[in-house]
C-alpha positions as CSV (number, residue, x, y, z in Angstrom):
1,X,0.9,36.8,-20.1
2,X,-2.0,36.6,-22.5
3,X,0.0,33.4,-24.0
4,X,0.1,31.7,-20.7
5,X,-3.6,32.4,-20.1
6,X,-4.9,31.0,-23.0
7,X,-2.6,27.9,-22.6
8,X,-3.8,27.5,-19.4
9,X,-7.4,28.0,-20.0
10,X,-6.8,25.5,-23.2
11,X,-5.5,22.8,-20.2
12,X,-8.8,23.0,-18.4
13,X,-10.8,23.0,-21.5
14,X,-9.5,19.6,-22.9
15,X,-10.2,17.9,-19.3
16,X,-13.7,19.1,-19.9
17,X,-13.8,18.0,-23.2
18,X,-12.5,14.7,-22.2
19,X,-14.9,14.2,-19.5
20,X,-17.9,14.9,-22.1
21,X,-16.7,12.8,-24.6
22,X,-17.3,9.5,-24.0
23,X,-14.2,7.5,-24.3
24,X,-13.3,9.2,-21.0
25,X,-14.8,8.3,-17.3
26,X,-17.9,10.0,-17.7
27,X,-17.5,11.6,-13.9
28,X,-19.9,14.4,-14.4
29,X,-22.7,11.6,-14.2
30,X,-20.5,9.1,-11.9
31,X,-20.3,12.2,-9.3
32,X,-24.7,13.0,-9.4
33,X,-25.4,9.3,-9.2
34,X,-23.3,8.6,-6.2
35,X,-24.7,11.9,-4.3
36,X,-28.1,10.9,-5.3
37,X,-27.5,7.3,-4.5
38,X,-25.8,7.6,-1.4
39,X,-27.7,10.0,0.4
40,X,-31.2,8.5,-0.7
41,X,-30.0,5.0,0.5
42,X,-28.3,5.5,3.2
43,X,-30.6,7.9,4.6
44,X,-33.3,5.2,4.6
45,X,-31.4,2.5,5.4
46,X,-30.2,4.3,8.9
47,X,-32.5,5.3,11.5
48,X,-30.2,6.9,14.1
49,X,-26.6,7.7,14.6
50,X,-26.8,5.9,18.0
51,X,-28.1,3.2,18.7
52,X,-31.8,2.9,20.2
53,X,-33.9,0.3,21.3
54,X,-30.7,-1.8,21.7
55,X,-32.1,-5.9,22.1
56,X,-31.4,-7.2,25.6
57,X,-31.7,-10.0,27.2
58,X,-32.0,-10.6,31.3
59,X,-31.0,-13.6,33.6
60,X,-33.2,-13.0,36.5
61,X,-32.6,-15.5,39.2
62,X,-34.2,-13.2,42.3
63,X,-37.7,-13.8,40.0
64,X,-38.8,-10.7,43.1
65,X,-41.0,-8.0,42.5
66,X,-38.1,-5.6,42.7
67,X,-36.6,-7.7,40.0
68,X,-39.4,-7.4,37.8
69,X,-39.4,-3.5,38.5
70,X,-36.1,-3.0,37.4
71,X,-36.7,-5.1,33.9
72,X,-39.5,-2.6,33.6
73,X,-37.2,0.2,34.1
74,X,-35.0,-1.4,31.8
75,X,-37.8,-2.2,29.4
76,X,-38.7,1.5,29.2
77,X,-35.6,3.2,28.0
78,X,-35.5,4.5,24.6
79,X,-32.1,3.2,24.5
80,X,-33.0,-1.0,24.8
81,X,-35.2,-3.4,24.8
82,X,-35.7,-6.6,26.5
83,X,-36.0,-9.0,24.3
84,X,-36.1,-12.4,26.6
85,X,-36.3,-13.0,30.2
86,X,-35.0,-16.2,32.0
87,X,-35.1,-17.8,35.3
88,X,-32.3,-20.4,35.1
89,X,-28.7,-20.0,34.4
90,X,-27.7,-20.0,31.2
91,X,-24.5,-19.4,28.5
92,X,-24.6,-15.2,27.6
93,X,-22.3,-16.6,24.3
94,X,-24.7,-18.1,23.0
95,X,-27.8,-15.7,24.1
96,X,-26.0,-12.8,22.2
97,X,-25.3,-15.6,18.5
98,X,-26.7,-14.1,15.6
99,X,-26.6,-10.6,16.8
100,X,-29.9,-11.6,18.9
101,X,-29.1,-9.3,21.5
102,X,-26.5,-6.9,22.6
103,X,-26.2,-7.4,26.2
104,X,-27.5,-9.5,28.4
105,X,-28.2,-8.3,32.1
106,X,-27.6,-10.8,35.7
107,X,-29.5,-10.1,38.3
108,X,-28.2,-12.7,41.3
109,X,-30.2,-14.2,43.7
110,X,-31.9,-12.9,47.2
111,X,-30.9,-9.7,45.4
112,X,-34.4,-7.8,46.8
113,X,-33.5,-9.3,50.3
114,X,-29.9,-8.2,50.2
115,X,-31.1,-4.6,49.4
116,X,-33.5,-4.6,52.1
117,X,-31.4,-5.7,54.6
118,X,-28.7,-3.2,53.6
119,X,-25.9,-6.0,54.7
120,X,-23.6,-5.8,51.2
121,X,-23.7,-3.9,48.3
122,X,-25.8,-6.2,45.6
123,X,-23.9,-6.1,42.3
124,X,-25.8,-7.0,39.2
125,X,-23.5,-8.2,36.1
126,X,-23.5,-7.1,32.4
127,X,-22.6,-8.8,29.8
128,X,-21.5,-6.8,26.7
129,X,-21.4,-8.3,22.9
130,X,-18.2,-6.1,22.3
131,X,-17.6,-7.4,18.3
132,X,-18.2,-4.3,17.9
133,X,-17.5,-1.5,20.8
134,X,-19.2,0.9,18.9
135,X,-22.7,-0.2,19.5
136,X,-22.6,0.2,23.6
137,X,-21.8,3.4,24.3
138,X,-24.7,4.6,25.3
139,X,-26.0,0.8,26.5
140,X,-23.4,1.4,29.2
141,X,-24.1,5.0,30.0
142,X,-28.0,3.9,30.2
143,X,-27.7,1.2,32.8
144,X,-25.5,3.1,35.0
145,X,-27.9,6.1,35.0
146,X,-30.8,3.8,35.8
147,X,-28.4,1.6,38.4
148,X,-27.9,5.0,40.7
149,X,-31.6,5.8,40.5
150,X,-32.8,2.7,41.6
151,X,-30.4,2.7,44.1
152,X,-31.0,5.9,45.5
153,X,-34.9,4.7,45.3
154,X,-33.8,1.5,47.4
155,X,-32.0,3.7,50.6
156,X,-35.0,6.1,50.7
157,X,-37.6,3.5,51.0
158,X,-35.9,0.6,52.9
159,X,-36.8,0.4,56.9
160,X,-33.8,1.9,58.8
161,X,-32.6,3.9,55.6
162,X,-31.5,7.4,55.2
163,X,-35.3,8.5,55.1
164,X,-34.9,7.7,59.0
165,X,-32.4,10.9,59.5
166,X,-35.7,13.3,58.8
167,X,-34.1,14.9,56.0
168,X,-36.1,16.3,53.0
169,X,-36.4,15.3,49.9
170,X,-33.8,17.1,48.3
171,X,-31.8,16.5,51.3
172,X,-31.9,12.7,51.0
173,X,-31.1,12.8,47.8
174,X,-28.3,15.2,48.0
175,X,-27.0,12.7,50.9
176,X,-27.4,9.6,48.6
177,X,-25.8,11.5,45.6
178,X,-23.7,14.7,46.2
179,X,-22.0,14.8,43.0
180,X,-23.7,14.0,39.7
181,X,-22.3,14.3,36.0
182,X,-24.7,15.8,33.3
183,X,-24.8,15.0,29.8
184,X,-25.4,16.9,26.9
185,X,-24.4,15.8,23.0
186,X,-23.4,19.2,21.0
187,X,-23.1,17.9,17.1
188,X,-26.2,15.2,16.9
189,X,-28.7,15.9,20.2
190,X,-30.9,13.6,18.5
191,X,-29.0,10.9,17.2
192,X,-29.9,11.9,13.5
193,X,-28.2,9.6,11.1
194,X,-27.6,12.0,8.2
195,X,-25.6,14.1,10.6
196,X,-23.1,11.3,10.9
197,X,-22.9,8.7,8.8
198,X,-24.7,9.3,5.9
199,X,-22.1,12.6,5.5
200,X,-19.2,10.4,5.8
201,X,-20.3,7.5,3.1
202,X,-21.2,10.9,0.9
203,X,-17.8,12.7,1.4
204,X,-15.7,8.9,0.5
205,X,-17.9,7.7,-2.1
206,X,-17.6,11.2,-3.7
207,X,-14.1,11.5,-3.8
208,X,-13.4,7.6,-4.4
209,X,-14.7,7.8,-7.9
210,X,-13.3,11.7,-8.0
211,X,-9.8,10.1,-7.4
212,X,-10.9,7.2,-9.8
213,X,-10.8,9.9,-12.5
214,X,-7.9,12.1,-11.5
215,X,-5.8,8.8,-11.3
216,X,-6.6,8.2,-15.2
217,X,-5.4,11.5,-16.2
218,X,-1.7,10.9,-16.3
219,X,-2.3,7.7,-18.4
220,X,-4.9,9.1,-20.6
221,X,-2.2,11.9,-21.8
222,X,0.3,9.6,-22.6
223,X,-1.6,7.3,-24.2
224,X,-3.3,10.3,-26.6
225,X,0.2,11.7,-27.3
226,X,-0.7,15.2,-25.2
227,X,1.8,14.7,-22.5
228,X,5.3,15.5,-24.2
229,X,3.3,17.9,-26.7
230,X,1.2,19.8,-24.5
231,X,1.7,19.4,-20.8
232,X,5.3,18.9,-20.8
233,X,5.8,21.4,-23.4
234,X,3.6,23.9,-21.3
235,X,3.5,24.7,-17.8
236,X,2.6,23.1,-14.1
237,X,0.3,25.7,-13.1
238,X,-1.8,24.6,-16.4
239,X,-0.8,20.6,-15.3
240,X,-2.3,21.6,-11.7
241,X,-5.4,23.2,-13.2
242,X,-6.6,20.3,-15.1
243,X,-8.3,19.5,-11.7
244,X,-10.8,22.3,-11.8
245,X,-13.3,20.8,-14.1
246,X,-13.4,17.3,-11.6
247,X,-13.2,19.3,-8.7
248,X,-16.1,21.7,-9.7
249,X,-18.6,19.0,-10.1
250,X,-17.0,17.3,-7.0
251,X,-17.7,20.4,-4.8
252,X,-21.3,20.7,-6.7
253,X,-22.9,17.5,-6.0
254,X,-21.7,17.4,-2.3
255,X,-22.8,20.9,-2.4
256,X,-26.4,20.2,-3.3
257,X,-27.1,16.5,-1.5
258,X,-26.3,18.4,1.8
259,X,-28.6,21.8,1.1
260,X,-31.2,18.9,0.2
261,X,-30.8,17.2,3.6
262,X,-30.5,20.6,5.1
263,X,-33.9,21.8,3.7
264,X,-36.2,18.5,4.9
265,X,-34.7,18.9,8.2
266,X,-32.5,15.2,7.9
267,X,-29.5,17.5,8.5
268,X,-28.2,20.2,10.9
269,X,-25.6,22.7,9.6
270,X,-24.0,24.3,12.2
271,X,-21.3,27.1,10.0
272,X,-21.9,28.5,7.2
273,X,-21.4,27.1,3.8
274,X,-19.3,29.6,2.3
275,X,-16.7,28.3,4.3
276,X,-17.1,24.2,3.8
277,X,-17.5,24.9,-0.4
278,X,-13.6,26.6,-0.3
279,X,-12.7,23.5,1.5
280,X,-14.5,21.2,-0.7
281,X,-13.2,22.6,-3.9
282,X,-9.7,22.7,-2.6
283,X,-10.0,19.0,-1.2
284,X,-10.7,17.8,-4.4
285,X,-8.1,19.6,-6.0
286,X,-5.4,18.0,-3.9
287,X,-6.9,14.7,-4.2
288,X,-6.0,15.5,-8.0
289,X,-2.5,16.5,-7.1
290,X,-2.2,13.4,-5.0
291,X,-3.1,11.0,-7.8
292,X,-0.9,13.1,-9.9
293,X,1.9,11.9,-7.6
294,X,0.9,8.1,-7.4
295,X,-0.2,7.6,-11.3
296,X,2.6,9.6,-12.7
297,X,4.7,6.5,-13.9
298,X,1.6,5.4,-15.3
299,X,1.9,4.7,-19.0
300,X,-2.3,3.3,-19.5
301,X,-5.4,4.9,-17.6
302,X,-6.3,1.3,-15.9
303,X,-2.7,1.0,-14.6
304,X,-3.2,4.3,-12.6
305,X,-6.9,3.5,-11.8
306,X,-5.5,0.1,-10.0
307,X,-3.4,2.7,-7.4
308,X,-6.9,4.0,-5.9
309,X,-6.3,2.0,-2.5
310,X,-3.2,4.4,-1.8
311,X,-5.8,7.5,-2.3
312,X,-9.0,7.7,-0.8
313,X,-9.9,4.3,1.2
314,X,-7.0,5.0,3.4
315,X,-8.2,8.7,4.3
316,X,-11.8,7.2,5.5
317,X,-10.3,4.7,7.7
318,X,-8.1,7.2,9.6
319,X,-10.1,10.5,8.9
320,X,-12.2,9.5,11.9
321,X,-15.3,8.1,9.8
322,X,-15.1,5.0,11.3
323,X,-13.0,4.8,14.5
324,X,-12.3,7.5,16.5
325,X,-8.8,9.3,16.0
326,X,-7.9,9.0,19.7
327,X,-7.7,5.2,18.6
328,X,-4.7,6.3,16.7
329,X,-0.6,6.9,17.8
330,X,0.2,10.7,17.6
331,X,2.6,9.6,14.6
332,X,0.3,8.3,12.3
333,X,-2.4,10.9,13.4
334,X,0.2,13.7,11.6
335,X,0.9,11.5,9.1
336,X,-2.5,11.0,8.1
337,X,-3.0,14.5,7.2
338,X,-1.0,13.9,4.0
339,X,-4.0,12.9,2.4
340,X,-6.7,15.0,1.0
341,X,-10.0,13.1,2.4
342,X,-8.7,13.3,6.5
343,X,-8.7,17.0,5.3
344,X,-12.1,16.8,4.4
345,X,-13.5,15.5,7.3
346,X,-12.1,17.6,9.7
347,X,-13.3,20.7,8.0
348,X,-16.5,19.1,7.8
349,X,-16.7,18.4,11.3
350,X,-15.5,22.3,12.6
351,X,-17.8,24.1,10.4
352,X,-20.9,21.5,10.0
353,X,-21.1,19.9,12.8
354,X,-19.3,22.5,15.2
355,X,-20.1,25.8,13.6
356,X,-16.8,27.0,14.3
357,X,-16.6,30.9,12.3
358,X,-13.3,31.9,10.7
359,X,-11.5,33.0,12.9
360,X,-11.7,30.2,14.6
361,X,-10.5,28.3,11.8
362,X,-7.9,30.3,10.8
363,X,-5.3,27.9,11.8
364,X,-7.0,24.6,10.5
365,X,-6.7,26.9,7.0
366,X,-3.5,28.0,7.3
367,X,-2.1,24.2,7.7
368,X,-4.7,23.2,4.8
369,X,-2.4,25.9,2.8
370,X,0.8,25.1,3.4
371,X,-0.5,21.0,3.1
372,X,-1.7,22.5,-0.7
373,X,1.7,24.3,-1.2
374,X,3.9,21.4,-0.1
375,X,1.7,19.1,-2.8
376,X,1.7,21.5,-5.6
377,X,5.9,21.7,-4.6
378,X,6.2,17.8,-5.1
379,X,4.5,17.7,-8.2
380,X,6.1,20.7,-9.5
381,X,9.8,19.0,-9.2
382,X,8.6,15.4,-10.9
383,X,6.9,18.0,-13.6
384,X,10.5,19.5,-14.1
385,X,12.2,16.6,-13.9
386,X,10.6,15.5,-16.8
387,X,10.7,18.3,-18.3
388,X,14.7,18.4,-18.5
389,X,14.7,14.7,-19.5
390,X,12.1,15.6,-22.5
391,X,14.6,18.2,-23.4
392,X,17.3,16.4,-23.4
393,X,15.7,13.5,-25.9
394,X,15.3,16.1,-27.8
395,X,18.7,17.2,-28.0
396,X,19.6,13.9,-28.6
397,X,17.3,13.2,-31.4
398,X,18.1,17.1,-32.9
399,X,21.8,15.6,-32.9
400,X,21.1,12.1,-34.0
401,X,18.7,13.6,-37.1
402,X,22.0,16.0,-37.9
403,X,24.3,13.3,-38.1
404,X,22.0,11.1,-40.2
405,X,21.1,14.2,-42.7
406,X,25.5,14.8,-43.3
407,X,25.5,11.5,-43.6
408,X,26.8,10.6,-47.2
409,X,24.6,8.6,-49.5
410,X,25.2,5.2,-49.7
411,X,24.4,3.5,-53.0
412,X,22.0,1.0,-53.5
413,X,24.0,-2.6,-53.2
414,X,20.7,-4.0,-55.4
415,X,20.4,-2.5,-58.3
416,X,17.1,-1.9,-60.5
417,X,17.2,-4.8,-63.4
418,X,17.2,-2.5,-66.0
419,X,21.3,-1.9,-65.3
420,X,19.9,1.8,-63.8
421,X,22.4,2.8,-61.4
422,X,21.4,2.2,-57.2
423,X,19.7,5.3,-55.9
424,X,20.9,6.5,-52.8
425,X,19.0,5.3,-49.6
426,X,18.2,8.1,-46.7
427,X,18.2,5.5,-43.7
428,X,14.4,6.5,-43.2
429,X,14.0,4.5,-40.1
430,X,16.3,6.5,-38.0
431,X,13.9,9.9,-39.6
432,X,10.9,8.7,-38.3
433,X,11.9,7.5,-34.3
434,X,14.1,10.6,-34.2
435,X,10.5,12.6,-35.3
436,X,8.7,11.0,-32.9
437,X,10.6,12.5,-30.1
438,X,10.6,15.8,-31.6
439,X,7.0,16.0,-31.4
């Protein structure tokens, strides 16, 4: 027992060593410079999560003073701004080139007469820039709030409207609007960008150059002459624990750049923190036993660092960091969960974001273990496998030195000048390949 502990303590040692000493990937300074980098930049570089203030521009061919009122309206919304105002018809393709503005807003003609008159429902047109849906959510949701109200404004006021029934205030509007739907964001009230974005870019950024280095590790071994010495002649649990060291400073970085974000108040951290570091750690350690499974074939460090697009890139495009996961079919939603960063992100968003306590995780974490089991499994029977094929070069080259050794001499078929007799020859080339498998 004391054997296995030291060998295994021994494992975790060299990865430490190697990390330190320079002809290595230094990821103990890779890891703080992207934390630092990435939550520095990024939180500057975002204002919000959502987007405010949202350019507009409006086709107004009514050119009323109810018209006007309603760009006003429009005007004053946190959520967009209108940018230009025209009186004639015009392309919305080319009003919304170059990103100039998001949306741009039709108000038809006679449209304050038609709402006076109460004839026909006046229906004004929207125009959405949708290369890229995620920027009008809450365009959309605006203009329909501020649609009803003005409407509801309209049948009040108007001669002959509902105001003419003698109902009261509340009563007119309960007439004009008996149902309404109210709003309210649980995760990011405010629209912070940290609490979002700036988490997600630390999270992949983090683990990409984690999984940079755990993808060397394979190659690194065999190229040092380690991996039939050591690791193969030792055992998986101290193969699986050469992760610790990278997943340590993994889970320390992340760790700190989101108690700093915490602290100045650019974050909100809904669970507690003894809970996400487990999941961190862990993470990063089957992001090691991942690469484990994609590098092992590996025979050079820079052949297994050219398999990162299988690791971590694919986890932050279906992990939910960029499109939502509802966008995905239920197949490749389950399938996704067989890598370590989708892992990530969901514990990030039940216990950061949603504050969700143990036991209401216990199920997320029971998965999470069998997910770690089934990894540490895989890699187990390629690390056996391996194992038995070592062994039996071995055999071979135990059986091949014996035969050489019984051998009899052969006698030198160029003899020395002098008329000495030829020494016999030990065929020394056979020795020295059958010794390099021994070792």
């Amino acid at each position: 027992m004391i054997r296995r502990f030291l060998r295994i303590s021994r494992s975790i040692l060299e990865e430490w060593t190697a990390m330190f000493s320079g002809r290595f990937p230094p990821y103990h300074k890779m890891g703080i410079a992207v934390a630092l980098i990435t939550t520095a930049a990024f939180s500057i570089i975002l204002s919000h999560d959502v987007v405010f203030e949202a350019p507009v521009a409006v086709i107004d061919l009514d050119q009323s003073r109810w018209s006007a009122q309603l760009i006003e309206k429009l005007n004053a919304s946190p959520y967009m701004q209108v940018e230009r105002v025209v009186h004639s018809p015009a392309d919305p393709r080319r009003m919304t080139a170059h990103d100039r503005v998001q949306a741009v807003i039709f108000i038809p003609k006679d449209a304050q007469a038609s709402l006076l008159r109460g004839a026909q429902t006046v229906r004004l047109g929207t125009y959405l820039d949708d290369s890229n849906t995620a920027q009008n959510g809450e365009l959309i949701s605006q203009l329909n709030e501020i649609t009803a109200e003005l409407s509801a404004e309209t049948a009040v006021s108007r001669p002959g409207g509902v105001s003419a029934l003698g109902q009261t205030t509340a009563g007119t509007e309960a007439l004009l609007s008996p149902l309404r739907m109210g709003f309210r964001y649980l995760a990011n009230p405010t629209g912070q960008g940290a609490t979002g974005t700036v988490i997600n870019f630390l999270l992949f950024f983090s683990l990409m150059f984690h999984g940079l280095t755990s993808l060397m590790i394979i190659g690194r071994l065999r190229v040092t002459g380690v991996w039939n010495a050591s690791v193969l002649s030792g055992s998986l649990v101290s193969l699986l624990l050469r992760g610790v060291p990278y997943a340590l400073i993994y889970t320390t970085v992340v760790t700190t750049a989101i108690s700093v974000l915490t602290t100045f108040g650019q974050l909100r951290f809904a669970g507690s923190i003894w809970q996400f570091v487990p999941a961190l750690f862990l993470g990063a350690m089957a992001n090691t036993w991942v690469a484990y499974l994609l590098s092992w074939n590996c025979k050079n460090p820079g052949e297994g660092a050219g398999r990162m697009i299988f690791l971590v890139p694919v986890g932050f495009i279906l992990g939910g960091a960029t499109m939502a996961v509802g966008f995905l079919h239920g197949w490749v939603k389950f399938a996704s969960f067989g890598i370590p960063l989708v892992w990530i992100f969901n514990f990030w968003r039940d216990i950061g974001l949603r504050g969700i306590d143990w036991a209401g995780m216990a199920d997320l974490w029971g998965s999470f273990f069998g997910y770690l089991t089934f990894i540490a499994l895989l890699v187990g029977i390629r690390f056996w496998r391996e194992e038995v094929k070592m062994m039996a070069d071995r055999k071979d080259a135990w059986e091949t030195l014996r035969d050489v050794e019984n051998a009899p001499a052969e006698p030198d078929p160029f003899p020395d000048p002098d008329g000495r007799r030829g020494e016999p020859i030990f065929p020394e080339v056979v020795r020295r390949n059958t010794s390099d498998l021994l070792q």
